[in-house]
C-alpha positions as CSV (number, residue, x, y, z in Angstrom):
1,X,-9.4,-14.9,-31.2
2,X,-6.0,-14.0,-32.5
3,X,-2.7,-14.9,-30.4
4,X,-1.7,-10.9,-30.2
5,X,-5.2,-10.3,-28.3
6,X,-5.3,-13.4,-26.2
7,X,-1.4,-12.6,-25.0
8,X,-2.7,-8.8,-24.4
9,X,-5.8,-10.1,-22.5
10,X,-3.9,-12.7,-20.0
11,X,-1.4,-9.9,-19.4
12,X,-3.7,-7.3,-18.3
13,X,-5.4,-9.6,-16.2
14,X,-2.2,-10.8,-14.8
15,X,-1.0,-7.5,-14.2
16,X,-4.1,-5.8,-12.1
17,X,-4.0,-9.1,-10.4
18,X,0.2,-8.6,-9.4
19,X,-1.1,-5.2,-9.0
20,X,-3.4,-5.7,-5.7
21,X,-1.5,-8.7,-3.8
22,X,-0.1,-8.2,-0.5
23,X,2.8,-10.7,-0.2
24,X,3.9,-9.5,3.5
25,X,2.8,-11.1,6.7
26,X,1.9,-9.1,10.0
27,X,3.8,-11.2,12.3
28,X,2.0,-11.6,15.5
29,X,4.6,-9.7,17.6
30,X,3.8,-6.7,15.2
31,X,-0.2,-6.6,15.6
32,X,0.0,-4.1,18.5
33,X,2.4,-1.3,16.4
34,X,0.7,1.6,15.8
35,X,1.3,4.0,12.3
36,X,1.3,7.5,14.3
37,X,2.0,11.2,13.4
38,X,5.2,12.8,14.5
39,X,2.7,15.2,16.7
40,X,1.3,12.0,18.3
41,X,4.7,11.2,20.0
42,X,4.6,13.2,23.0
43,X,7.1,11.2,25.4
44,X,7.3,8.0,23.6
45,X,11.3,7.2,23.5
46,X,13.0,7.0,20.3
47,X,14.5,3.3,19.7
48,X,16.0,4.2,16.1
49,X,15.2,3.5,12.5
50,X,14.0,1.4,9.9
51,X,14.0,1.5,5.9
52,X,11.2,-0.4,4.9
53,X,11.3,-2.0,0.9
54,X,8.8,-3.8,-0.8
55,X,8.8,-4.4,-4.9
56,X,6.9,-1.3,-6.4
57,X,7.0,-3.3,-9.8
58,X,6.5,-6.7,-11.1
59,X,8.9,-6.5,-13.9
60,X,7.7,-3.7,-16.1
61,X,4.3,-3.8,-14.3
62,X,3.7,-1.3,-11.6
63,X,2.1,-2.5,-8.5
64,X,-0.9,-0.3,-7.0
65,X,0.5,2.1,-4.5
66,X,-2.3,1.5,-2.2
67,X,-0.9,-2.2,-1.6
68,X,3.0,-1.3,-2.0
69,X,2.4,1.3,0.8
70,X,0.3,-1.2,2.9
71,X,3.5,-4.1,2.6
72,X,6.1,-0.7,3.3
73,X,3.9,-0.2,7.0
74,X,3.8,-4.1,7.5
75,X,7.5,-4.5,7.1
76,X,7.9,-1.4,9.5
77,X,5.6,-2.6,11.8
78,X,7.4,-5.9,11.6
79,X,10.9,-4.5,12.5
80,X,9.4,-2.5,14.9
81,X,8.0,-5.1,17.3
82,X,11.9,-6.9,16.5
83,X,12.9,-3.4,18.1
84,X,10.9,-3.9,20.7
85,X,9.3,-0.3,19.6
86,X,5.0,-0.1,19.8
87,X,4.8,2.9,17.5
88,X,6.4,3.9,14.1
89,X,6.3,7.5,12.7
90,X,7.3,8.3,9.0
91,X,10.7,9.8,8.2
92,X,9.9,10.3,4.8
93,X,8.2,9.9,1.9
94,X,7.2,6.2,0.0
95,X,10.0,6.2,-3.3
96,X,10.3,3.4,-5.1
97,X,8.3,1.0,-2.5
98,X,10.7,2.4,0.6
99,X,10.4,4.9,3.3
100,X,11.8,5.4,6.3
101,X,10.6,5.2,10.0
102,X,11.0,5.9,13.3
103,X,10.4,3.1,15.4
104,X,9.3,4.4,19.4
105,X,8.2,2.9,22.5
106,X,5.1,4.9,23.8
107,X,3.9,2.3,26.2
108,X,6.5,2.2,29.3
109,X,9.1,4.2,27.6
């Protein structure tokens, strides 16, 4: 096998394997934060906002959106139990591995 097509072949293996890795933690505190819909409020109290960021690419190799949106609601989740907030609602749309949230308390508002 030539060096061209043994480069090509560990770098597409590399890259679907970068490609589905989750590299953020649920922290304990966060396990309890629910993703809800802005109609699932109802009288939760707003506690403010979060940006949440994760890498969307490895250097030139685009991560699967189904794992960069799964780190995006771990990190919010994260923040949210920092907050002290039980529930986050999206703000916006996932660019670029970030979206914004709203971080609530529905439990004992």
């Amino acid at each position: 096998m030539n060096t061209i097509v043994k480069f090509t072949t560990v770098a597409l293996l590399s890259a679907s394997l970068l490609s589905a890795c989750a590299w953020v933690d649920l922290k304990p505190q966060a396990e309890k934060v629910r993703i809800l819909a802005a109609q699932e409020i109802g009288r939760c109290r707003e506690l403010g906002r979060v940006s949440a960021v994760t890498a969307a690419k490895v250097g030139f190799i685009a991560r699967g959106k189904d794992t960069v949106q799964e780190e995006v609601y771990r990190l919010a989740r994260n923040n949210a139990a920092e907050m002290g907030g039980d529930s986050i609602v999206s703000a916006g749309p996932l660019i670029d591995g970030e979206q914004p949230f709203k971080v609530y308390r529905c439990i004992n508002p």
